[in-house]
mmCIF file of the N, C-alpha and C atoms, coordinates in Angstrom:
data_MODEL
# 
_entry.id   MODEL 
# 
loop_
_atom_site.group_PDB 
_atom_site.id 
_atom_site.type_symbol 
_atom_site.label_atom_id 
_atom_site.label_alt_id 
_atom_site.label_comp_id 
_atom_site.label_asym_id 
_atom_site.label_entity_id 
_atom_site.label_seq_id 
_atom_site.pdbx_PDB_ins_code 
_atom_site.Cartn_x 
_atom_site.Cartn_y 
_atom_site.Cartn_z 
_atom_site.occupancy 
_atom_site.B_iso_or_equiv 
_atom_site.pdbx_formal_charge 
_atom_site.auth_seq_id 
_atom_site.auth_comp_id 
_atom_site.auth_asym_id 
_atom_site.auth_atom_id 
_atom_site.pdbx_PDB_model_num 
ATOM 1   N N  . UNK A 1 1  ? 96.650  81.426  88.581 1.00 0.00 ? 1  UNK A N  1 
ATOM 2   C CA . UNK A 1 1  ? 98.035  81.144  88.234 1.00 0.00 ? 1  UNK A CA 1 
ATOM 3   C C  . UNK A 1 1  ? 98.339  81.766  86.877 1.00 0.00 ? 1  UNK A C  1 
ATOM 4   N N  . UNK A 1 2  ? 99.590  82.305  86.925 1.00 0.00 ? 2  UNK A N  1 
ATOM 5   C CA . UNK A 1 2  ? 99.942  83.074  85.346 1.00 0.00 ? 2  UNK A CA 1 
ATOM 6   C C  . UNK A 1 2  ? 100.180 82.004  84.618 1.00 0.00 ? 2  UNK A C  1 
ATOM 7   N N  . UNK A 1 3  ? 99.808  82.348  83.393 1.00 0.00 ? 3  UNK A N  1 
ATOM 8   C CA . UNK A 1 3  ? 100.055 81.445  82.246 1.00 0.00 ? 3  UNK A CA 1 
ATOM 9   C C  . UNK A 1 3  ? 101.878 81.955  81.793 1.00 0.00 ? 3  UNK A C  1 
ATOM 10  N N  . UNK A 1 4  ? 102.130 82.939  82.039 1.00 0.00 ? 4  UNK A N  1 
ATOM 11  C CA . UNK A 1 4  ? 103.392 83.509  81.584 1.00 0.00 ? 4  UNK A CA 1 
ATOM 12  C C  . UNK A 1 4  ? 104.165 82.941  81.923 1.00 0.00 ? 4  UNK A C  1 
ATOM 13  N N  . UNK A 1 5  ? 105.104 82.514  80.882 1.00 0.00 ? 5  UNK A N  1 
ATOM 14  C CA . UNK A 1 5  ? 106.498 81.374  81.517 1.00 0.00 ? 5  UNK A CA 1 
ATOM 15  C C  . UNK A 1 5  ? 107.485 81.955  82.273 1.00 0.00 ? 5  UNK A C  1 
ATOM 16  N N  . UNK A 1 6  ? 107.659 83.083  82.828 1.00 0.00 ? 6  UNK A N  1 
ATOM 17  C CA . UNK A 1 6  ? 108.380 83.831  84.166 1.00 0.00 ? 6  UNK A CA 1 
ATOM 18  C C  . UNK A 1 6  ? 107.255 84.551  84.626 1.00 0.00 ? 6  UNK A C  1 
ATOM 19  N N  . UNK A 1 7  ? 105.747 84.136  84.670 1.00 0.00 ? 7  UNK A N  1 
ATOM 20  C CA . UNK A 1 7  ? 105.260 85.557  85.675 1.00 0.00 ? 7  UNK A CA 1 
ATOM 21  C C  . UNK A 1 7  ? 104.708 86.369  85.579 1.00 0.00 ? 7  UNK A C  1 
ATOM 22  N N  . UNK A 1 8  ? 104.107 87.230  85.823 1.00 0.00 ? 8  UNK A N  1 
ATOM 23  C CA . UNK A 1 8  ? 103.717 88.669  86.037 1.00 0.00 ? 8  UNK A CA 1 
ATOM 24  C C  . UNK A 1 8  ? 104.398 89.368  86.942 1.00 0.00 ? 8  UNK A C  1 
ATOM 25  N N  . UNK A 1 9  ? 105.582 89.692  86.299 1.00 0.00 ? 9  UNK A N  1 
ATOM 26  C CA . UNK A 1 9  ? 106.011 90.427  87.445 1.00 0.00 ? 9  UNK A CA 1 
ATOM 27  C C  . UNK A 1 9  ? 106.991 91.667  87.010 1.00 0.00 ? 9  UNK A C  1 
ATOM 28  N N  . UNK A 1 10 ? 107.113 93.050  87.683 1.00 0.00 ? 10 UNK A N  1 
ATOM 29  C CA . UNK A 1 10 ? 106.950 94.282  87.243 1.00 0.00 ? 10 UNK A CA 1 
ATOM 30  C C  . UNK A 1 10 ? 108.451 94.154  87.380 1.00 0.00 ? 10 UNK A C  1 
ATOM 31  N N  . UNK A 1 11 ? 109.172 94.885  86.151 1.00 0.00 ? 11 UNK A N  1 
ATOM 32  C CA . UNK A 1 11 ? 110.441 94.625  86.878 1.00 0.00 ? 11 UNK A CA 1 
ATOM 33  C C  . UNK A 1 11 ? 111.479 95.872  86.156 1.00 0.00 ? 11 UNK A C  1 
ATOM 34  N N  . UNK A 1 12 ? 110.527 96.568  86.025 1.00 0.00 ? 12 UNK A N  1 
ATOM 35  C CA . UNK A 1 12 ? 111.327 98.043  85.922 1.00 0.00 ? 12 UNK A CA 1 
ATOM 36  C C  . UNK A 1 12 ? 109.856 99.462  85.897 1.00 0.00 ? 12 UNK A C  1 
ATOM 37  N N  . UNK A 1 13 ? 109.517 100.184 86.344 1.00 0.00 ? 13 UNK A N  1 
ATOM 38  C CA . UNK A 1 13 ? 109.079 101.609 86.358 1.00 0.00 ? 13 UNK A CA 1 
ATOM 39  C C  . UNK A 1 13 ? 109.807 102.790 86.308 1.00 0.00 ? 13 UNK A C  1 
ATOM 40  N N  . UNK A 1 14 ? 109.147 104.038 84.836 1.00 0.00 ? 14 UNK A N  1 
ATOM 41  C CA . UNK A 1 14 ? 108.792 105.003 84.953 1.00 0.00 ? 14 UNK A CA 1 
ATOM 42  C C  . UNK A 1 14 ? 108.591 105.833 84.953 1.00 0.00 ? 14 UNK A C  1 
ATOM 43  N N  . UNK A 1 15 ? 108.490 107.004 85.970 1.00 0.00 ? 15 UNK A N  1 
ATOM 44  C CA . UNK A 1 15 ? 107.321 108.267 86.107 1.00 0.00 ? 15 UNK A CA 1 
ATOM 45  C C  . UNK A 1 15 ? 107.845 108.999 85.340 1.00 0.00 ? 15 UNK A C  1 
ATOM 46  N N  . UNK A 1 16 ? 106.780 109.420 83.996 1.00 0.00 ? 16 UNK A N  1 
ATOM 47  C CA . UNK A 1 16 ? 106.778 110.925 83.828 1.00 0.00 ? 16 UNK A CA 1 
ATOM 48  C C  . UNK A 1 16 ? 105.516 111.777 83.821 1.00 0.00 ? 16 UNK A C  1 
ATOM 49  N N  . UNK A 1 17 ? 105.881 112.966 84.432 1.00 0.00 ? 17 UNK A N  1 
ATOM 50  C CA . UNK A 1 17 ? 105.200 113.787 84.447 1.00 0.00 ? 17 UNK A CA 1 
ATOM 51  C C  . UNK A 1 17 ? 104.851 115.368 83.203 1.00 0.00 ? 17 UNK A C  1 
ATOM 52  N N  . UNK A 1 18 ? 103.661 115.691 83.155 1.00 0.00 ? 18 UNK A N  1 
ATOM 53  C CA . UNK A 1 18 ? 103.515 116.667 82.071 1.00 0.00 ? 18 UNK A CA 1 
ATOM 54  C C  . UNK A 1 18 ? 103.464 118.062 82.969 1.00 0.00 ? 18 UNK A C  1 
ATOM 55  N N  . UNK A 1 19 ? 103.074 117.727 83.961 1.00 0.00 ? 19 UNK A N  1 
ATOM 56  C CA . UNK A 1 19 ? 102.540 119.113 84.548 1.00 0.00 ? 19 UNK A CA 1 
ATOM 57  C C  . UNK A 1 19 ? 102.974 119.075 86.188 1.00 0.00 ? 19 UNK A C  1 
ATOM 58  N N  . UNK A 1 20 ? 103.491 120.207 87.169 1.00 0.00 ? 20 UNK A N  1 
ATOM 59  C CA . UNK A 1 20 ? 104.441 120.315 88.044 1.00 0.00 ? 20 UNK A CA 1 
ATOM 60  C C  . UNK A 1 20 ? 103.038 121.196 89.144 1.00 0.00 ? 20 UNK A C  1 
ATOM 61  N N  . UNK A 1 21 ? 102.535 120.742 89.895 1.00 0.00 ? 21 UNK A N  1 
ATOM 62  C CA . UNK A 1 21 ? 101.719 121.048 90.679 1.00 0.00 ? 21 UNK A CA 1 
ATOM 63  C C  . UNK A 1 21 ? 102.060 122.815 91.318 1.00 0.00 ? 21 UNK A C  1 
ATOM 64  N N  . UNK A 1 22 ? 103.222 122.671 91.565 1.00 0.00 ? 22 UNK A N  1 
ATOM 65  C CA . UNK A 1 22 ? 103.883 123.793 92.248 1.00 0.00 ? 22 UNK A CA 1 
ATOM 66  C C  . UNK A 1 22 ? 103.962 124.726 90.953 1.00 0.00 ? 22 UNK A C  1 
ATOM 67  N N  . UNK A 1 23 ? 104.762 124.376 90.040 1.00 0.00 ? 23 UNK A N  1 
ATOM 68  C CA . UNK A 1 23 ? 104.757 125.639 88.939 1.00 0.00 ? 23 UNK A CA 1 
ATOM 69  C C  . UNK A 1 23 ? 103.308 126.093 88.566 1.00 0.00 ? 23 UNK A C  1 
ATOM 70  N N  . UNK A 1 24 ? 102.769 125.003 88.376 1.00 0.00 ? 24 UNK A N  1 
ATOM 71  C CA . UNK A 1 24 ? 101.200 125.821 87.955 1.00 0.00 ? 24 UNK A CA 1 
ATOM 72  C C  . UNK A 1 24 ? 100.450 126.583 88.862 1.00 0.00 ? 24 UNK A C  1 
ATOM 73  N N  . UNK A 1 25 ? 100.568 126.112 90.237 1.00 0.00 ? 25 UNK A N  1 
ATOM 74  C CA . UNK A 1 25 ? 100.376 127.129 91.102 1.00 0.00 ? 25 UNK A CA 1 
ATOM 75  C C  . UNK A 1 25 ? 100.431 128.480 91.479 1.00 0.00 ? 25 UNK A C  1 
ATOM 76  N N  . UNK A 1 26 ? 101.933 128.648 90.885 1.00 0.00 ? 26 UNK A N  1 
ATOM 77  C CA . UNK A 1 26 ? 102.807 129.658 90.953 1.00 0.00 ? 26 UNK A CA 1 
ATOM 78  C C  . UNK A 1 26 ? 102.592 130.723 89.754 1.00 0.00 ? 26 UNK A C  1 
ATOM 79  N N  . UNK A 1 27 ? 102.049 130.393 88.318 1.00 0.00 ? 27 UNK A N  1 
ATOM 80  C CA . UNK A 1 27 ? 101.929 130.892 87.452 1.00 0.00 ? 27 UNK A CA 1 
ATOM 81  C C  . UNK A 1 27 ? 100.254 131.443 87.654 1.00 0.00 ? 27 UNK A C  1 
ATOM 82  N N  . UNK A 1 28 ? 99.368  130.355 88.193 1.00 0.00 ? 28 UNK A N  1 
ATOM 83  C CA . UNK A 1 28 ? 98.379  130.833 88.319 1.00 0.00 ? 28 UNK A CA 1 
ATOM 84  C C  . UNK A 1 28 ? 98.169  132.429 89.127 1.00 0.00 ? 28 UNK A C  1 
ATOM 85  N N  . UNK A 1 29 ? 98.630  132.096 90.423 1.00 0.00 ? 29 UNK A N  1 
ATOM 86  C CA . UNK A 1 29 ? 98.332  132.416 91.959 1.00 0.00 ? 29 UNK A CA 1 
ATOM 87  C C  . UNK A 1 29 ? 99.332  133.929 92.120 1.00 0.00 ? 29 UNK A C  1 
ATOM 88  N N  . UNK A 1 30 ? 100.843 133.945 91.086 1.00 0.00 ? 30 UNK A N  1 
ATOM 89  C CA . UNK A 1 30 ? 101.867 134.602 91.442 1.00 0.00 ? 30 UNK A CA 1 
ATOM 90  C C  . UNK A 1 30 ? 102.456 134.925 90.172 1.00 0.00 ? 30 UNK A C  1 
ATOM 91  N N  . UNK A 1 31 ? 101.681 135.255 88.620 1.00 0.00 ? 31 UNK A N  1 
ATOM 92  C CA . UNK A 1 31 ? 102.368 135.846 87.741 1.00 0.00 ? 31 UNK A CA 1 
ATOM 93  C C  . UNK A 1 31 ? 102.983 136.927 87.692 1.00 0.00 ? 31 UNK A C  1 
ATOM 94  N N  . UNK A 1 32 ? 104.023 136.611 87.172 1.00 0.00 ? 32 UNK A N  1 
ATOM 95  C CA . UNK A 1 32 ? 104.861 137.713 87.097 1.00 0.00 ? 32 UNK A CA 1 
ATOM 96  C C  . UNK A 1 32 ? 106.146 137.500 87.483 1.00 0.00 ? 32 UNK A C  1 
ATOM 97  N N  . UNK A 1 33 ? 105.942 136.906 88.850 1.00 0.00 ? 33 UNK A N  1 
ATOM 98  C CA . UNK A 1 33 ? 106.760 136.583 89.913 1.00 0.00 ? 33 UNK A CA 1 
ATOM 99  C C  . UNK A 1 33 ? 107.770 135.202 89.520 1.00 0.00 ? 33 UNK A C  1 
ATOM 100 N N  . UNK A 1 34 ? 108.761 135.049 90.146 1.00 0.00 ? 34 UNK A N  1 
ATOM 101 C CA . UNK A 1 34 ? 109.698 134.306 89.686 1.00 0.00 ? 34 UNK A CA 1 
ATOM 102 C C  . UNK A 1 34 ? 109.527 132.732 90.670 1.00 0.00 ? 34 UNK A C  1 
ATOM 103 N N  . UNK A 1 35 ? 109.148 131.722 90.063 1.00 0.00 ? 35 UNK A N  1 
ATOM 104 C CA . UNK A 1 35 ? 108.899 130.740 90.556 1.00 0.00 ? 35 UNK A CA 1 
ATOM 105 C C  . UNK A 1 35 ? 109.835 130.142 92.196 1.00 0.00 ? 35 UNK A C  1 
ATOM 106 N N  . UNK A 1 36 ? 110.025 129.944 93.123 1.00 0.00 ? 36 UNK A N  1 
ATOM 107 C CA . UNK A 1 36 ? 110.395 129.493 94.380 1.00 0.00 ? 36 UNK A CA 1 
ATOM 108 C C  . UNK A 1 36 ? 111.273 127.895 93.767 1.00 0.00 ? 36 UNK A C  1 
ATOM 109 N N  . UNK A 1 37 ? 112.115 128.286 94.463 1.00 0.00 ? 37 UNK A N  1 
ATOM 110 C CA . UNK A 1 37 ? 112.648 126.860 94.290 1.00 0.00 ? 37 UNK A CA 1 
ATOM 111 C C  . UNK A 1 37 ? 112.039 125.757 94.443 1.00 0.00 ? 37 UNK A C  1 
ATOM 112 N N  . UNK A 1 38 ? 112.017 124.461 94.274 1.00 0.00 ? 38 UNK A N  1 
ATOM 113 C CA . UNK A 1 38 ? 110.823 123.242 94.583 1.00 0.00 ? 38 UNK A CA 1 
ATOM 114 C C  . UNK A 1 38 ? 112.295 122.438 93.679 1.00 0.00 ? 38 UNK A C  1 
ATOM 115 N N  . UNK A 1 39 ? 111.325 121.168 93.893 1.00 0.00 ? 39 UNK A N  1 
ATOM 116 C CA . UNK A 1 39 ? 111.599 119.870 93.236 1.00 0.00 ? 39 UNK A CA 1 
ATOM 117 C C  . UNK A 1 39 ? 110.928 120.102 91.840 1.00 0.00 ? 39 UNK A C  1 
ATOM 118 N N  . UNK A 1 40 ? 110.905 120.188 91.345 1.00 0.00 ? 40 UNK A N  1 
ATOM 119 C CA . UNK A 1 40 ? 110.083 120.006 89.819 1.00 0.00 ? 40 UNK A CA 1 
ATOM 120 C C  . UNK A 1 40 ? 110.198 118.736 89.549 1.00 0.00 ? 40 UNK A C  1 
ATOM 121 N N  . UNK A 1 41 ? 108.877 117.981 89.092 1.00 0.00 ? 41 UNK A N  1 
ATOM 122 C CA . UNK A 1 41 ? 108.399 116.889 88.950 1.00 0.00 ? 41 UNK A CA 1 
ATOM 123 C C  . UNK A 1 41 ? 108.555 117.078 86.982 1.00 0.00 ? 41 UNK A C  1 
ATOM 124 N N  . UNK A 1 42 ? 108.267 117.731 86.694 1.00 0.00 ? 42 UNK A N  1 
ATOM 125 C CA . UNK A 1 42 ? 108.073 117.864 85.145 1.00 0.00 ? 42 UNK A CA 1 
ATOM 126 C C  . UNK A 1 42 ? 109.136 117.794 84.171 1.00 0.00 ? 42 UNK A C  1 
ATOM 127 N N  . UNK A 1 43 ? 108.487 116.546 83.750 1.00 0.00 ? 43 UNK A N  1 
ATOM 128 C CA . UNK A 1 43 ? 109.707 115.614 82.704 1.00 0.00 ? 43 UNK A CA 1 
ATOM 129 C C  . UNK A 1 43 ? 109.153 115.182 81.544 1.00 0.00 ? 43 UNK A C  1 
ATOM 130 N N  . UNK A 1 44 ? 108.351 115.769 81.093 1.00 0.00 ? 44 UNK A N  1 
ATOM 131 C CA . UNK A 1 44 ? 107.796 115.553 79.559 1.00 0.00 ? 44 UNK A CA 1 
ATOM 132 C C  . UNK A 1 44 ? 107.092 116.147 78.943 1.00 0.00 ? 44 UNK A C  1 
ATOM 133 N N  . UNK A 1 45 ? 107.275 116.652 78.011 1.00 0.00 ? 45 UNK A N  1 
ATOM 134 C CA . UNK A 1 45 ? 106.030 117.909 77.159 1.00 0.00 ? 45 UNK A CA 1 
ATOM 135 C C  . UNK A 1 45 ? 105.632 116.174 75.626 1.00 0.00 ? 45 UNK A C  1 
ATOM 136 N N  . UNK A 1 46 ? 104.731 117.074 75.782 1.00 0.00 ? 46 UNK A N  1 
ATOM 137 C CA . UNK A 1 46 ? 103.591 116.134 74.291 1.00 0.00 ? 46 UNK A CA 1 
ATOM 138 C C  . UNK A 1 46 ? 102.202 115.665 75.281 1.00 0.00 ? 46 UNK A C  1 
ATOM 139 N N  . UNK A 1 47 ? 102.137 114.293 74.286 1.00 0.00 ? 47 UNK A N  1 
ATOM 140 C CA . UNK A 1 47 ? 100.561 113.764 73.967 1.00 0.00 ? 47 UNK A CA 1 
ATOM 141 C C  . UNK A 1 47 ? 101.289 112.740 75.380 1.00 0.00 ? 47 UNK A C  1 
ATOM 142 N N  . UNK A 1 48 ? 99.961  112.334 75.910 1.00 0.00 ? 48 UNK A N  1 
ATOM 143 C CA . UNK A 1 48 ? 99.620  111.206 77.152 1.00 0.00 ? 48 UNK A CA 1 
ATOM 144 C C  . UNK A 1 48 ? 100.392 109.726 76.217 1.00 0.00 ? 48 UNK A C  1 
ATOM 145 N N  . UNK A 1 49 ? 100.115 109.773 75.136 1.00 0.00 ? 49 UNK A N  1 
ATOM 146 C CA . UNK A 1 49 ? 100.267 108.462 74.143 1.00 0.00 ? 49 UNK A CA 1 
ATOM 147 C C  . UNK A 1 49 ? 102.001 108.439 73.874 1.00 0.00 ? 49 UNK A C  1 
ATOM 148 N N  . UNK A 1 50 ? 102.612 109.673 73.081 1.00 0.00 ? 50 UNK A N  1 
ATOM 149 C CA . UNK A 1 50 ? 103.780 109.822 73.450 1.00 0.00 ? 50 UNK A CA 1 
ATOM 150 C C  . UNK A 1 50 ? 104.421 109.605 74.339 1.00 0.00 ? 50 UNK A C  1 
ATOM 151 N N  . UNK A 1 51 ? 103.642 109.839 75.850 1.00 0.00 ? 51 UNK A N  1 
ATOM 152 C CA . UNK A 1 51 ? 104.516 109.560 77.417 1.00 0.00 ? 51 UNK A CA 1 
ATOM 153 C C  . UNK A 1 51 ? 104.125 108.038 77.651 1.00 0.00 ? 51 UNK A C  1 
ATOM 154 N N  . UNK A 1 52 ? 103.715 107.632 76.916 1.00 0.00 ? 52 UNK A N  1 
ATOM 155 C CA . UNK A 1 52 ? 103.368 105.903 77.546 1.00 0.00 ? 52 UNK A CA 1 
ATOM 156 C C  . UNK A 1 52 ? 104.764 105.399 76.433 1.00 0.00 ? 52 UNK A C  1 
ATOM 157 N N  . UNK A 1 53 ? 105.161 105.827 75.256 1.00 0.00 ? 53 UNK A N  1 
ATOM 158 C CA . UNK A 1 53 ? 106.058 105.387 74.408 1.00 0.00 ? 53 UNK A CA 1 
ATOM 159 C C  . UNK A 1 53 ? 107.776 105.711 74.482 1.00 0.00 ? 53 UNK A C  1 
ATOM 160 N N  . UNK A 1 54 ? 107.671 106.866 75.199 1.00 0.00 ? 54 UNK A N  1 
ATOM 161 C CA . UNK A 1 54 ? 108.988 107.481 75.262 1.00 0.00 ? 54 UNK A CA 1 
ATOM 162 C C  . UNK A 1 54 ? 109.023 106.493 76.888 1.00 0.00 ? 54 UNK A C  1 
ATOM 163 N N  . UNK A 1 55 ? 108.018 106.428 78.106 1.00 0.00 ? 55 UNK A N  1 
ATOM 164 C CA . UNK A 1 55 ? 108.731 106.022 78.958 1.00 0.00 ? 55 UNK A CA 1 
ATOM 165 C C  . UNK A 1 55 ? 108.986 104.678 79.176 1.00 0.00 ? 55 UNK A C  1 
ATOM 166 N N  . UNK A 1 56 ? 108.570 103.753 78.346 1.00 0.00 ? 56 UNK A N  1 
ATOM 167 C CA . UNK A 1 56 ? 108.983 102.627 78.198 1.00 0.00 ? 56 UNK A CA 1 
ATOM 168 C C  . UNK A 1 56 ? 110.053 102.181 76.893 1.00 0.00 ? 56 UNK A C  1 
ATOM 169 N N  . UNK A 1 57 ? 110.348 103.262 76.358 1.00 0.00 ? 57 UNK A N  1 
ATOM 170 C CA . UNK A 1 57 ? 112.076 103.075 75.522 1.00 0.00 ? 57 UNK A CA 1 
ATOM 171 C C  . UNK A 1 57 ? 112.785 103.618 76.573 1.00 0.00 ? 57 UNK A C  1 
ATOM 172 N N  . UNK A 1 58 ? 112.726 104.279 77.435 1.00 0.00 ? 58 UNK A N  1 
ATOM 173 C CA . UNK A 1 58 ? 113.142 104.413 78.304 1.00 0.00 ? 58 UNK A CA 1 
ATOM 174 C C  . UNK A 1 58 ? 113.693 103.740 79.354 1.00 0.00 ? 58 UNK A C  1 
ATOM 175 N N  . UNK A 1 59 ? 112.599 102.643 80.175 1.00 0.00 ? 59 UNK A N  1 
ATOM 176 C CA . UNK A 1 59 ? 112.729 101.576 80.607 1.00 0.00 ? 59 UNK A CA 1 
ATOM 177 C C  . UNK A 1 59 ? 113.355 100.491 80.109 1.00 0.00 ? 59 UNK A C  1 
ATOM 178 N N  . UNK A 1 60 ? 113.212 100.851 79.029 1.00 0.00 ? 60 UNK A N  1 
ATOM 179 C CA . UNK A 1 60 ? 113.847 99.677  78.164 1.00 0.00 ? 60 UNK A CA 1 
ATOM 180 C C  . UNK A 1 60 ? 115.757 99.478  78.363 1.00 0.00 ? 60 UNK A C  1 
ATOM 181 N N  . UNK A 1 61 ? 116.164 100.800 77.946 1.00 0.00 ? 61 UNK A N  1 
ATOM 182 C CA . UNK A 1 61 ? 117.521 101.447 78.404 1.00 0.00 ? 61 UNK A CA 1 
ATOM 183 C C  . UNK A 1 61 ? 118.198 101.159 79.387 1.00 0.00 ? 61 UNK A C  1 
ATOM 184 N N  . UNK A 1 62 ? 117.367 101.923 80.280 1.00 0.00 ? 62 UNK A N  1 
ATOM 185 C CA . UNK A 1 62 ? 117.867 101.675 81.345 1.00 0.00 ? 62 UNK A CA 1 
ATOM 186 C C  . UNK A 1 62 ? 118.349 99.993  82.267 1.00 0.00 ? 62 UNK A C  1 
ATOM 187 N N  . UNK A 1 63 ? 117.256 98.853  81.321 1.00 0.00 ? 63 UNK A N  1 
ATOM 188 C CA . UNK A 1 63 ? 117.270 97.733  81.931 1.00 0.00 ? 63 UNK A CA 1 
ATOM 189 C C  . UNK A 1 63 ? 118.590 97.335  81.146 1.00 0.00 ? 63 UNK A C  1 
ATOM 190 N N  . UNK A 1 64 ? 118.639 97.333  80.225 1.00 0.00 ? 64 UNK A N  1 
ATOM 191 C CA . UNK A 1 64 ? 119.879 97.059  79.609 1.00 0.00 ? 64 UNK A CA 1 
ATOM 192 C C  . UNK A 1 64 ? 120.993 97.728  79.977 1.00 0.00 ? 64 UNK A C  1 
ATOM 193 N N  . UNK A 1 65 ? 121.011 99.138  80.626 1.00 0.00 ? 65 UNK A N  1 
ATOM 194 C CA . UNK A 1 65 ? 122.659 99.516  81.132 1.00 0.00 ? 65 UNK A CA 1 
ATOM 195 C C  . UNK A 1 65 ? 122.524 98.944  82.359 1.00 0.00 ? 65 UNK A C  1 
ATOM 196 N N  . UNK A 1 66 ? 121.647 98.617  82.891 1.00 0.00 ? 66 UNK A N  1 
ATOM 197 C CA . UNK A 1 66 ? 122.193 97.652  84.285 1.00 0.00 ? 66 UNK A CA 1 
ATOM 198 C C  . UNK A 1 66 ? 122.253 96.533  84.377 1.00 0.00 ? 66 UNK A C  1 
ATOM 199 N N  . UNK A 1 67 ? 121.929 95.829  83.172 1.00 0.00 ? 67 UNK A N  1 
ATOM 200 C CA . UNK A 1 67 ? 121.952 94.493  82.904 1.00 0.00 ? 67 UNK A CA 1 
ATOM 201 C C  . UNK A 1 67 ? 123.718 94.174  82.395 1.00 0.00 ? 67 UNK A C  1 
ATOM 202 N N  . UNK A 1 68 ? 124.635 95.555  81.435 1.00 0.00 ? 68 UNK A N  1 
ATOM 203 C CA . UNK A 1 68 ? 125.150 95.123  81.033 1.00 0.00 ? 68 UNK A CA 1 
ATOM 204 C C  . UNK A 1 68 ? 126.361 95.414  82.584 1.00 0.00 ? 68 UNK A C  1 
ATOM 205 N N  . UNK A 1 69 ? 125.914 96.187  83.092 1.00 0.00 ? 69 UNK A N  1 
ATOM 206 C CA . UNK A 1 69 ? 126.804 96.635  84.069 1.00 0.00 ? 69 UNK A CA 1 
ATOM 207 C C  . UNK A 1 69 ? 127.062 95.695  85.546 1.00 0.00 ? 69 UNK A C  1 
ATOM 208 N N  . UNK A 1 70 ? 126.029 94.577  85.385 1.00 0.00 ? 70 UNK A N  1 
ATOM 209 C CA . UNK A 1 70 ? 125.770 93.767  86.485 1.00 0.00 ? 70 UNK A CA 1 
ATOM 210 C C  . UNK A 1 70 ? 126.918 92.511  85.282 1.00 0.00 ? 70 UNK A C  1 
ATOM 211 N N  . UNK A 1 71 ? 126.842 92.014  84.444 1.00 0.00 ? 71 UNK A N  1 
ATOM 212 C CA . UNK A 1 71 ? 127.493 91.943  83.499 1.00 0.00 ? 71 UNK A CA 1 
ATOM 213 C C  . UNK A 1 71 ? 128.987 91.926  83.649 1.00 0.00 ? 71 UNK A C  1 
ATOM 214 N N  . UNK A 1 72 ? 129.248 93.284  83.620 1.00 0.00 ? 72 UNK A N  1 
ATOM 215 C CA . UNK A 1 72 ? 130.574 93.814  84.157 1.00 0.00 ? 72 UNK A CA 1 
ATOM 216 C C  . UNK A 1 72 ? 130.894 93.212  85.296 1.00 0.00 ? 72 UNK A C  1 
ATOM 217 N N  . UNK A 1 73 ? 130.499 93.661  86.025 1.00 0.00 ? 73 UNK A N  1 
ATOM 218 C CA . UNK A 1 73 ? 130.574 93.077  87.680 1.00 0.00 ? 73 UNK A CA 1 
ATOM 219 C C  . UNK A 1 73 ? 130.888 91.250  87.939 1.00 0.00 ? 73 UNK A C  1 
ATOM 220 N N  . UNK A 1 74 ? 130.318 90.540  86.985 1.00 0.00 ? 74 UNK A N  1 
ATOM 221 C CA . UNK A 1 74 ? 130.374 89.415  87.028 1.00 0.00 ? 74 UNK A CA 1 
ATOM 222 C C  . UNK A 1 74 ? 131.191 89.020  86.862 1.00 0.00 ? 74 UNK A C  1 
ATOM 223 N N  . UNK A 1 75 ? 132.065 89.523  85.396 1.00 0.00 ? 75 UNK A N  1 
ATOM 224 C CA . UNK A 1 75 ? 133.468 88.852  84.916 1.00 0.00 ? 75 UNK A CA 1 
ATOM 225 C C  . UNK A 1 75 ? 134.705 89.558  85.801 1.00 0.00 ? 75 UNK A C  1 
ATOM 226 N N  . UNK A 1 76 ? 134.556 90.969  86.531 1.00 0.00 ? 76 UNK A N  1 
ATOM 227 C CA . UNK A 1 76 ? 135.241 91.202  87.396 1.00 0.00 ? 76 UNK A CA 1 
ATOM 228 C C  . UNK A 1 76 ? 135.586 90.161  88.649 1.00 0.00 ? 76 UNK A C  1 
ATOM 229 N N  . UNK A 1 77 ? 134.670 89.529  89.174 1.00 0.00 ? 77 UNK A N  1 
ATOM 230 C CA . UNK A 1 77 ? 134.721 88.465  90.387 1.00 0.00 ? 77 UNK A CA 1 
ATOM 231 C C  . UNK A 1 77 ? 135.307 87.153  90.045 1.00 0.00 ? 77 UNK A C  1 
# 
């Protein structure tokens, strides 16, 4: 049983990525050549330590514009 007075429970994620499987591929395998369209996954340059800090101010943000926007919604009804 959690000792936590609401829980353990996850209530916002997330992902960033440093490195794009497909671009590195592409640079490896096909220099020169102009990368193929894809999804690009790659959303952060720096340190592993930096991406644990930027994506939870992040999370942080984001819980609050939907907190204030659910908010909104409330005094609308």
């Amino acid at each position: 049983m959690s000792k936590a007075k609401y829980g353990k429970k996850v209530v916002k994620t997330v992902v960033s990525h440093r490195i794009c499987g497909t671009c590195k591929w592409w640079q490896r395998n096909r220099p020169g050549q102009e990368i193929r369209k894809h999804r690009c996954v790659h959303n952060h340059t720096g340190s592993a330590r930096l991406m644990e800090s930027v994506s939870g101010v992040q999370g942080i943000k984001e819980l609050i514009d939907l907190w204030t926007f659910l908010k909104e919604m409330e005094t609308i009804q």
